[in-house]
N, C-alpha and C positions, 0 to 999 in steps of 0.2 A: 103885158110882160111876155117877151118872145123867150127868153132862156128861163130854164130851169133854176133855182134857187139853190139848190142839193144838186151833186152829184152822186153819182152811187160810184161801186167799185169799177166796174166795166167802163165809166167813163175814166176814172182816173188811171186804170191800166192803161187805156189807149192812148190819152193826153200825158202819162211819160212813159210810153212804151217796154212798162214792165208787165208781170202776170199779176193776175186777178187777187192770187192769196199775199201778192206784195201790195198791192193794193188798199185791203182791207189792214193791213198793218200800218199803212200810210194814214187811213182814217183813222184809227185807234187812236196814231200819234197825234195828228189834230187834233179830233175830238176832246181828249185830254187837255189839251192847249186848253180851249176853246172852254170847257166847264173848269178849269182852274181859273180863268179870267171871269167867271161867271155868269158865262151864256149856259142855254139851255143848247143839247145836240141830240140828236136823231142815229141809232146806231146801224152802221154800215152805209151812212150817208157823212158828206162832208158838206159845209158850205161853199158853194162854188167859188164866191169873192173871198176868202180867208183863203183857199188853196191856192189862187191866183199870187195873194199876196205873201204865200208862203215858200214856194215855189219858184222856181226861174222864168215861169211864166209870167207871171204877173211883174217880174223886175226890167224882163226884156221889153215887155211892151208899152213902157214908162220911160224909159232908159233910151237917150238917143248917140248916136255912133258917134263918135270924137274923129 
């Protein structure tokens, strides 16, 4: 397993280009998602594959150009 599971804040700052304390706002709101659907989360961590799929990241890289 070459990638991380979790990302922390500092990655999800970088990968959408906002600051660190928006960042951790950004996991809150997942996190939240994520134990109302009834997973277990980790605070000030995000699941790497939920962000993807939550995210325009993970739509663009699925997603082919018309």
């Amino acid at each position: 397993m070459n990638e991380k599971m979790y990302m922390n804040a500092q990655e999800v700052a970088e990968a959408m280009g906002i600051s660190v304390a928006f960042a951790y706002k950004i996991i809150r709101n997942l996190n939240a998602e994520l134990k109302q659907k009834g997973f277990i989360t980790v605070s000030g961590r995000v699941n790497r594959q939920y962000f993807m799929e939550r995210t325009c990241y993970g739509a663009s890289a699925n997603r082919k150009e018309e």
